[in-house]
PQR file of N, CA, C, O and H, with PARSE charges and radii, in Angstrom:
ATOM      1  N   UNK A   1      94.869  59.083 -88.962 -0.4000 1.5000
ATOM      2  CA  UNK A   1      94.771  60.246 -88.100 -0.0000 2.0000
ATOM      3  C   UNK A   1      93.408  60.925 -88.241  0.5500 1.7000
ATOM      4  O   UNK A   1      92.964  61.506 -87.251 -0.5500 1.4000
ATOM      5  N   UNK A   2      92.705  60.909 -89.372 -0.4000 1.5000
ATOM      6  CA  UNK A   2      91.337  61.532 -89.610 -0.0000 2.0000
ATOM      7  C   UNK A   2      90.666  60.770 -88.913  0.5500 1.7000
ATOM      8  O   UNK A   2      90.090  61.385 -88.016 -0.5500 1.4000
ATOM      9  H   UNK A   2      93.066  60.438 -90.177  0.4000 1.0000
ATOM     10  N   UNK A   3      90.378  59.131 -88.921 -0.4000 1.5000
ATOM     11  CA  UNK A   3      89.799  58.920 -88.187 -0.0000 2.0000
ATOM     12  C   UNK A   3      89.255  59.017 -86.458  0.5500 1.7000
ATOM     13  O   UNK A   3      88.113  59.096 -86.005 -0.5500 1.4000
ATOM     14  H   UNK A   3      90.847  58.632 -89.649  0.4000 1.0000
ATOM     15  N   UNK A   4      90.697  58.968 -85.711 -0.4000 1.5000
ATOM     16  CA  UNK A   4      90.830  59.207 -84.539 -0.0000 2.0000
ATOM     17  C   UNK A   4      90.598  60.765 -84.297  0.5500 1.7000
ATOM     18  O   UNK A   4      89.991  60.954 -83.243 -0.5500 1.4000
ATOM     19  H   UNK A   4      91.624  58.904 -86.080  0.4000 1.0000
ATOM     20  N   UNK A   5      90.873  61.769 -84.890 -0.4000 1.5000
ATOM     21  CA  UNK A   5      90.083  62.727 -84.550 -0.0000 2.0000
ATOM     22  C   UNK A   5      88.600  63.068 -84.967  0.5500 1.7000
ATOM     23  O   UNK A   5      88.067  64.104 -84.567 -0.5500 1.4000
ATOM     24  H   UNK A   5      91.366  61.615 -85.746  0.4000 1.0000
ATOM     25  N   UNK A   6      87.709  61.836 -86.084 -0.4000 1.5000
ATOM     26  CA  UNK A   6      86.540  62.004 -85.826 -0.0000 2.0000
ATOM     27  C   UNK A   6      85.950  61.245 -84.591  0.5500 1.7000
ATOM     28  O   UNK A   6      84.862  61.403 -84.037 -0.5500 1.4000
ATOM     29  H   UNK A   6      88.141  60.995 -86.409  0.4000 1.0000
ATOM     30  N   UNK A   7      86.906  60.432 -84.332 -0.4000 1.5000
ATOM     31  CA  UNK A   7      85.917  59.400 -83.032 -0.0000 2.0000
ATOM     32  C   UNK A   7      86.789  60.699 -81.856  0.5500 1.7000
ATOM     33  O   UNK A   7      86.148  60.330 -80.872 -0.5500 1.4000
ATOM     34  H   UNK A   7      87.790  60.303 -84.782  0.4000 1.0000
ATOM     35  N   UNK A   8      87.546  61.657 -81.375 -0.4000 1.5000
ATOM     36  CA  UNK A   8      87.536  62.388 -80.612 -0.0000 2.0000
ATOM     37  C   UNK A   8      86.504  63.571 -80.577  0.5500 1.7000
ATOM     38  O   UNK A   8      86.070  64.141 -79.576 -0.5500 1.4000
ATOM     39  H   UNK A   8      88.067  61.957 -82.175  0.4000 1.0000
ATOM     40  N   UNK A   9      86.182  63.832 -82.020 -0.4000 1.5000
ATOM     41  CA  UNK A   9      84.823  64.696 -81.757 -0.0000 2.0000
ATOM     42  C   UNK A   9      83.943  64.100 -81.624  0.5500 1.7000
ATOM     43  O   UNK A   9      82.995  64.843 -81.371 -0.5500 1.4000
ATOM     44  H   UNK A   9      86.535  63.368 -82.833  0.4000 1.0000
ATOM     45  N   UNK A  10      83.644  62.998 -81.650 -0.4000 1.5000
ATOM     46  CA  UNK A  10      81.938  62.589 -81.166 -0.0000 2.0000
ATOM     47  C   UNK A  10      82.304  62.185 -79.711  0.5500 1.7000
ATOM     48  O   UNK A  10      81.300  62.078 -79.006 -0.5500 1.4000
ATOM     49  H   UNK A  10      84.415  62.394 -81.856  0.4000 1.0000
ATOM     50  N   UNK A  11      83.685  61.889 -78.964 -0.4000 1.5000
ATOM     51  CA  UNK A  11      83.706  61.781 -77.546 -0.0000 2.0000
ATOM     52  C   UNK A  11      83.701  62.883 -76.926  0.5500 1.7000
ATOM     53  O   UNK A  11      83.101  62.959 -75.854 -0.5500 1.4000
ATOM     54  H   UNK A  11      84.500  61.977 -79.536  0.4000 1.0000
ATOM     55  N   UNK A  12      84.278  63.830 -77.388 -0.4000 1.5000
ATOM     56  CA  UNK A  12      84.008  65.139 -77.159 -0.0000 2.0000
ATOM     57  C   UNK A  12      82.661  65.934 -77.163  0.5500 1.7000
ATOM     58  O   UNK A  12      82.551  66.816 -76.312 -0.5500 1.4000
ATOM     59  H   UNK A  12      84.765  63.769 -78.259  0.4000 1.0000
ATOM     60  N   UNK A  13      81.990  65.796 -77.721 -0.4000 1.5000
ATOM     61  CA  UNK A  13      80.407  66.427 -78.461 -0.0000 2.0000
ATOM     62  C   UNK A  13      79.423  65.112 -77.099  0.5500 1.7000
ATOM     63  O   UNK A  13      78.549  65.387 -76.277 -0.5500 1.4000
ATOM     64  H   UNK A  13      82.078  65.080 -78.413  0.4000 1.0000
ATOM     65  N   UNK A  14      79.994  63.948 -77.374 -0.4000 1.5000
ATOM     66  CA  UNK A  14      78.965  63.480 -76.505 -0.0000 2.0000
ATOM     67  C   UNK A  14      79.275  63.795 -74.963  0.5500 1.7000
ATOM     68  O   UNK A  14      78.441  63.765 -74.057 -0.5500 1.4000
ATOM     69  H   UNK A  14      80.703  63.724 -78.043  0.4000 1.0000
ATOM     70  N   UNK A  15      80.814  64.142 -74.826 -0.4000 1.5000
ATOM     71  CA  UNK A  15      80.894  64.160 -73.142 -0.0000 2.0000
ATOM     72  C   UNK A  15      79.898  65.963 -72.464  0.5500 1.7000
ATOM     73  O   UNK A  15      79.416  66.304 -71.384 -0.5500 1.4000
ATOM     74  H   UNK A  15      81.491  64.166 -75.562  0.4000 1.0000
ATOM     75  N   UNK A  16      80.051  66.704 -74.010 -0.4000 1.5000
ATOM     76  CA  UNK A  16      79.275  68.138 -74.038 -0.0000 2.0000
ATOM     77  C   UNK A  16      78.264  67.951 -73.317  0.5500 1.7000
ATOM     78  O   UNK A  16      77.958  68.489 -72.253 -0.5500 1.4000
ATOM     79  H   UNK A  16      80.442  66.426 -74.888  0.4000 1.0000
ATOM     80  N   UNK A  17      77.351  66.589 -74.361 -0.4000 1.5000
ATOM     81  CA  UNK A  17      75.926  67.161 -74.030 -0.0000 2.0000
ATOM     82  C   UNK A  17      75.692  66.273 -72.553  0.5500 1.7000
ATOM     83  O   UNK A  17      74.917  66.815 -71.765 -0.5500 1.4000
ATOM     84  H   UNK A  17      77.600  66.152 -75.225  0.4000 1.0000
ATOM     85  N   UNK A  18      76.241  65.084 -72.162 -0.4000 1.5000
ATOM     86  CA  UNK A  18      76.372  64.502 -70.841 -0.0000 2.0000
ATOM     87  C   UNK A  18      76.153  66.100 -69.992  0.5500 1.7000
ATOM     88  O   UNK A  18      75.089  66.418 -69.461 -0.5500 1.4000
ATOM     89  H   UNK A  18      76.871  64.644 -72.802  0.4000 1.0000
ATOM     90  N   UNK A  19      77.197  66.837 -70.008 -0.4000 1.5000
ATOM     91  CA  UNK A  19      77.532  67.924 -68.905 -0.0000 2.0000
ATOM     92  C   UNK A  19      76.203  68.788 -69.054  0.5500 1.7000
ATOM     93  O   UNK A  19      75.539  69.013 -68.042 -0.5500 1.4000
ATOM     94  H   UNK A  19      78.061  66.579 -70.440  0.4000 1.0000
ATOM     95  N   UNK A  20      75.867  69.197 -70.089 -0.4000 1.5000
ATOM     96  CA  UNK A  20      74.544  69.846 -70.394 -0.0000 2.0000
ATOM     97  C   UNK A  20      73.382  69.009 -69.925  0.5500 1.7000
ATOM     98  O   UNK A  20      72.472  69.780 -69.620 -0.5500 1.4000
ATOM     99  H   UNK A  20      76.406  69.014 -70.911  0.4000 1.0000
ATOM    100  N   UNK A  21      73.132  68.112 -69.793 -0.4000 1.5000
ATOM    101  CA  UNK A  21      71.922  66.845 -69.740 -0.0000 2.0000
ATOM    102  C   UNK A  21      72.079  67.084 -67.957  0.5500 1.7000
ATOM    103  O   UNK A  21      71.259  67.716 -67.290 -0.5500 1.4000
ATOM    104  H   UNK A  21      73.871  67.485 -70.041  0.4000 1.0000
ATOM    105  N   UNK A  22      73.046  66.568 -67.529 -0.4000 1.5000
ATOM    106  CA  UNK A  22      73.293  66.795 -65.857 -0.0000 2.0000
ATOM    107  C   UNK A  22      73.051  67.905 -65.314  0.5500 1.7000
ATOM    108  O   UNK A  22      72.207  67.965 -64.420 -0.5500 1.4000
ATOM    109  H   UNK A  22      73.712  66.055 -68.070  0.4000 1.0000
ATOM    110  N   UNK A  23      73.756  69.052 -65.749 -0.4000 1.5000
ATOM    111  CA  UNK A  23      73.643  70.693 -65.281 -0.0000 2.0000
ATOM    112  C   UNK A  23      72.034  71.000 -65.205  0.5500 1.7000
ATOM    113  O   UNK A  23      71.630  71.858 -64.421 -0.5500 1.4000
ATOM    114  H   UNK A  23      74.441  69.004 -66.475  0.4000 1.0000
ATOM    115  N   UNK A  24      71.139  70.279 -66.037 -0.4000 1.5000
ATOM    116  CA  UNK A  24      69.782  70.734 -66.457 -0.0000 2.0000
ATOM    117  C   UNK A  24      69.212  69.897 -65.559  0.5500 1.7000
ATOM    118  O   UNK A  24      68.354  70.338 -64.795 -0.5500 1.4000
ATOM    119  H   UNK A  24      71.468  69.583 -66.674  0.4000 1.0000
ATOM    120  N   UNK A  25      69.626  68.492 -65.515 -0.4000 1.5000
ATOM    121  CA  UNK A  25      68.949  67.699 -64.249 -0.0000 2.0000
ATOM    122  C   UNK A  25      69.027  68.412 -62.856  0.5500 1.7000
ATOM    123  O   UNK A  25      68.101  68.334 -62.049 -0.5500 1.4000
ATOM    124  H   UNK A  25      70.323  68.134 -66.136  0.4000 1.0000
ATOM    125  N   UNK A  26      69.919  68.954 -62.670 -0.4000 1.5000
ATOM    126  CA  UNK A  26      70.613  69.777 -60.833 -0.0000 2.0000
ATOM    127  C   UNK A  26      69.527  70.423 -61.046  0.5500 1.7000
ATOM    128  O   UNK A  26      68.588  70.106 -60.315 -0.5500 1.4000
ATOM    129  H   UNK A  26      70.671  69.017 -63.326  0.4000 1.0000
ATOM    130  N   UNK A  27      69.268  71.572 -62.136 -0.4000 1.5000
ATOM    131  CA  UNK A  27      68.175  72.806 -62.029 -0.0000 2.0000
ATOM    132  C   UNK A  27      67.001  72.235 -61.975  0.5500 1.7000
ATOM    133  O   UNK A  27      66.178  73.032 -61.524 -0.5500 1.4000
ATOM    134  H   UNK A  27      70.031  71.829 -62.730  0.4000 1.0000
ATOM    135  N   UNK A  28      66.379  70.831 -62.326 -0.4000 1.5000
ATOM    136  CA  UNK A  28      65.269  70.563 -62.193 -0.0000 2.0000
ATOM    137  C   UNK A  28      65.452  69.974 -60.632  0.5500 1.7000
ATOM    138  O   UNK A  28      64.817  70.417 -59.675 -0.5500 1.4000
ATOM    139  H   UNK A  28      67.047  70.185 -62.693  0.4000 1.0000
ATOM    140  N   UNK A  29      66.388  68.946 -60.561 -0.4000 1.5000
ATOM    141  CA  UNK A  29      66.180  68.346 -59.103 -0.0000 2.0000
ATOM    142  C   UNK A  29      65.869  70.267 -58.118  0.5500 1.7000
ATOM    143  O   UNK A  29      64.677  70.393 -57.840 -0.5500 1.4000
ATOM    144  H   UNK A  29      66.903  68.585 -61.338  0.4000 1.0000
ATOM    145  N   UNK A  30      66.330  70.921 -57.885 -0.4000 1.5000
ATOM    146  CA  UNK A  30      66.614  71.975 -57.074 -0.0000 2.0000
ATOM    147  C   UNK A  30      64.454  72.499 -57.453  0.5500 1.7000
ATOM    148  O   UNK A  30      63.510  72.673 -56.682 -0.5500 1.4000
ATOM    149  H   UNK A  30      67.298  70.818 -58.110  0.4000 1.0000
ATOM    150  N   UNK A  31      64.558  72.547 -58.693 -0.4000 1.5000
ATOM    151  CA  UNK A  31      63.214  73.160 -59.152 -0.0000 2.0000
ATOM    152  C   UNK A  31      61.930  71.992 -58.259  0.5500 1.7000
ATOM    153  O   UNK A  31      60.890  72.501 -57.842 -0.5500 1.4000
ATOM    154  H   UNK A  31      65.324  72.405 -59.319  0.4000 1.0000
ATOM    155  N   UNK A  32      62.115  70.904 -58.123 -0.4000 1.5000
ATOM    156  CA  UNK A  32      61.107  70.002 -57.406 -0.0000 2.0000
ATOM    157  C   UNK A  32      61.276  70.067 -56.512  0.5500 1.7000
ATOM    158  O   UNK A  32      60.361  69.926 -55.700 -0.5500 1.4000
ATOM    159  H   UNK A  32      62.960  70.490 -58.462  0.4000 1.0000
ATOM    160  N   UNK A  33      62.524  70.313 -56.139 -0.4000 1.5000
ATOM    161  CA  UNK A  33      62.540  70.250 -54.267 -0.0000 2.0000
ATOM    162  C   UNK A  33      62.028  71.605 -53.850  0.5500 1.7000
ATOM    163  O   UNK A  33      61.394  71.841 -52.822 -0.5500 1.4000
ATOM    164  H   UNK A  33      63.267  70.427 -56.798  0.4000 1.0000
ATOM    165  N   UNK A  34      62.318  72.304 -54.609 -0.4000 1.5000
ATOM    166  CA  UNK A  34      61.171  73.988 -54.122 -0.0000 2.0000
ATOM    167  C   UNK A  34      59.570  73.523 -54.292  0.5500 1.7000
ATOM    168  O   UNK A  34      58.917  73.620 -53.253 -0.5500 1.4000
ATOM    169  H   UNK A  34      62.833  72.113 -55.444  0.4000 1.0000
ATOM    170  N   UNK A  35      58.914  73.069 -55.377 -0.4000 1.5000
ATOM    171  CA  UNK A  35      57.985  72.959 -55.485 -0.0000 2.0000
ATOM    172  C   UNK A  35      57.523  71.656 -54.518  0.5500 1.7000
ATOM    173  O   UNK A  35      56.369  71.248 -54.648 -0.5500 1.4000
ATOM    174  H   UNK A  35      59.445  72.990 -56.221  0.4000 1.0000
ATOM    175  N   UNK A  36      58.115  71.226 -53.879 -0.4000 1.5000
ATOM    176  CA  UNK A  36      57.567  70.309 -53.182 -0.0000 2.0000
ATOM    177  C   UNK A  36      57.390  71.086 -51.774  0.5500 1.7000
ATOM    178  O   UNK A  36      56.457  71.102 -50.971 -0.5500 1.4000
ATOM    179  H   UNK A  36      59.053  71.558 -53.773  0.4000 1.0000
ATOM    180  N   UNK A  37      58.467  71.630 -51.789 -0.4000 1.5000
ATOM    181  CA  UNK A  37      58.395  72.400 -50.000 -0.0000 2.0000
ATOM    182  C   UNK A  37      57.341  73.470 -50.315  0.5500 1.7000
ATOM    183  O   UNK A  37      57.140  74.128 -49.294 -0.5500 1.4000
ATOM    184  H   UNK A  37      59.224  71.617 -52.441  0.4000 1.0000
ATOM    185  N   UNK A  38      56.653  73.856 -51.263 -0.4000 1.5000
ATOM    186  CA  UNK A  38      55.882  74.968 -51.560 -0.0000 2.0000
ATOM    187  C   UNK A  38      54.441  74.276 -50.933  0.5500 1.7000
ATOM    188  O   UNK A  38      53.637  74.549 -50.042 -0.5500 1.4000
ATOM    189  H   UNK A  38      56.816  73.321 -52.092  0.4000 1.0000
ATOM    190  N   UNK A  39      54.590  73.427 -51.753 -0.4000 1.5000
ATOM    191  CA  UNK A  39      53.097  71.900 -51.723 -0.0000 2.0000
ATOM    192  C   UNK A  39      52.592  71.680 -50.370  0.5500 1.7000
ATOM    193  O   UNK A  39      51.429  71.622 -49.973 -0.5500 1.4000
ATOM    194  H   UNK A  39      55.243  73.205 -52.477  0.4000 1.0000
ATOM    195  N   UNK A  40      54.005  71.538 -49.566 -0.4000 1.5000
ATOM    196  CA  UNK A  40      53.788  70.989 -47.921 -0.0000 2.0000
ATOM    197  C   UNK A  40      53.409  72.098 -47.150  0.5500 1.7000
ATOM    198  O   UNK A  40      52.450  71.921 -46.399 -0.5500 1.4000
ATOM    199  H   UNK A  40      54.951  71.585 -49.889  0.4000 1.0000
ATOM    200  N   UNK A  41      54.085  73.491 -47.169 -0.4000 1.5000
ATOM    201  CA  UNK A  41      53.486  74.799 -47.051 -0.0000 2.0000
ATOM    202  C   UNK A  41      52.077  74.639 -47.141  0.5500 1.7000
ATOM    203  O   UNK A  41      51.418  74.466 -46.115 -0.5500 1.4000
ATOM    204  H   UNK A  41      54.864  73.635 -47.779  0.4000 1.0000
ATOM    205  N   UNK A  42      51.511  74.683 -48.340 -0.4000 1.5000
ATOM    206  CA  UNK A  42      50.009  75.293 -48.583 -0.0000 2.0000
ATOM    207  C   UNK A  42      49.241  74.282 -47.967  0.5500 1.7000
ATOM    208  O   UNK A  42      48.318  74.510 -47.185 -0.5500 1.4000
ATOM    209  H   UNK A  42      52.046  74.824 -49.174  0.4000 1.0000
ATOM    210  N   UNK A  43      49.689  72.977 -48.379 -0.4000 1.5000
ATOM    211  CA  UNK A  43      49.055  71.793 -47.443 -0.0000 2.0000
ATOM    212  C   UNK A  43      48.831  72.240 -45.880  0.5500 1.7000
ATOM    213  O   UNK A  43      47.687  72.370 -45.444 -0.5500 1.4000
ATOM    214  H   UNK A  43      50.439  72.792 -49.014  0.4000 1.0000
ATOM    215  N   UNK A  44      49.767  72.424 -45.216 -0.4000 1.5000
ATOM    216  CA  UNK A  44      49.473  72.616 -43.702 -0.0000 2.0000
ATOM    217  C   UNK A  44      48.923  73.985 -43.708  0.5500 1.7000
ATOM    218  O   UNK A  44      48.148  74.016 -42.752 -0.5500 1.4000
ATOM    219  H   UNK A  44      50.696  72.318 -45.570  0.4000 1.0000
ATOM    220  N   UNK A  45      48.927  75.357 -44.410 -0.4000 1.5000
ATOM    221  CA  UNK A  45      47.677  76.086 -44.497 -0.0000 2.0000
ATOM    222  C   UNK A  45      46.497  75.626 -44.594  0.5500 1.7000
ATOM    223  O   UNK A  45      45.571  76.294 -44.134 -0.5500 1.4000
ATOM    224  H   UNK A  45      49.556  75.332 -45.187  0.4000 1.0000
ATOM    225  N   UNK A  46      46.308  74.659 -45.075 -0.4000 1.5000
ATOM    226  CA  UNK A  46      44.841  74.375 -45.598 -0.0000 2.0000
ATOM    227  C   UNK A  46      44.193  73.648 -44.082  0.5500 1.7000
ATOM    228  O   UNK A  46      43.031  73.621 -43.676 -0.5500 1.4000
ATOM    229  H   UNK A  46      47.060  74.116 -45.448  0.4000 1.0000
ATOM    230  N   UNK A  47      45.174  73.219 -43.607 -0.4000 1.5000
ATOM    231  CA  UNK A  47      45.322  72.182 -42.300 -0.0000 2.0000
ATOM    232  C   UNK A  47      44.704  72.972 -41.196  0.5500 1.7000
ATOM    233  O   UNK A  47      43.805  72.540 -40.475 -0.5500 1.4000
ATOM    234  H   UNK A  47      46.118  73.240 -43.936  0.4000 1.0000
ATOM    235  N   UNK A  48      45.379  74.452 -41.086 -0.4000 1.5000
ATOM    236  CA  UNK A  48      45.814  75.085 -40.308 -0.0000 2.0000
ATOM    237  C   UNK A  48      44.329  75.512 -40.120  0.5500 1.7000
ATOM    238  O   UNK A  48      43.576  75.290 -39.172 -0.5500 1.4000
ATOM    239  H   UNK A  48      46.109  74.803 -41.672  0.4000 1.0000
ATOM    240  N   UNK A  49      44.092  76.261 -41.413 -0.4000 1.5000
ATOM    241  CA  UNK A  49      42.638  77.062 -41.664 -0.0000 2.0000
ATOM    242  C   UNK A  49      41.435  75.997 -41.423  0.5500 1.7000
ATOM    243  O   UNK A  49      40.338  76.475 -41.134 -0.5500 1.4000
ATOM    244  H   UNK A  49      44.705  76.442 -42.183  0.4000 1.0000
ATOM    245  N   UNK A  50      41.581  74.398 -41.535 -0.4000 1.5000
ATOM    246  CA  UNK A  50      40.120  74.030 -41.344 -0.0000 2.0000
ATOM    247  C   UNK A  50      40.084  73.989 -40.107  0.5500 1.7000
ATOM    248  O   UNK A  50      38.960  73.790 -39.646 -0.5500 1.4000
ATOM    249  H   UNK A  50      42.472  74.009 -41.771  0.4000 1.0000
ATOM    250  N   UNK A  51      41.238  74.150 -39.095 -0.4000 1.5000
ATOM    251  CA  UNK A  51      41.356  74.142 -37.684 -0.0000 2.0000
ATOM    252  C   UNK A  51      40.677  75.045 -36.831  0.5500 1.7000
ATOM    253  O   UNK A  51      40.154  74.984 -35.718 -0.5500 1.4000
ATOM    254  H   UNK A  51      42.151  74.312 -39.469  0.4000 1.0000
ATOM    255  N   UNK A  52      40.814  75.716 -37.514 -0.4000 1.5000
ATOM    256  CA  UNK A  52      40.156  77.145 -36.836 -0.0000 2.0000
ATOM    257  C   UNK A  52      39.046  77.394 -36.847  0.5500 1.7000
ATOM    258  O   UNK A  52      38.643  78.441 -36.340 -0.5500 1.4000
ATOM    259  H   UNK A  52      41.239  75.766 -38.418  0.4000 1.0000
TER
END
């Protein structure tokens, strides 16, 4: 019985940091997709302004 509840805490502890590892990936995916639409913004300013 000791054993099976140490191999449930390391399935447990590892399914933790899975959910933590993912949750942090969403905030970065979300964080590049802003900084990319920021990029394409200033880009077509720059576009805009040698136009003129």
């Amino acid at each position: 019985m000791v054993a099976l509840a140490g191999i449930l805490l390391l399935i447990g502890l590892g399914l933790l940091l899975v959910g933590i590892f993912v949750e942090a990936a969403k905030f970065l995916l979300w964080l590049g997709l802003v900084i990319i639409v920021i990029a394409i913004i200033v880009g077509l300013m720059r576009f805009i302004r040698r136009q003129v």
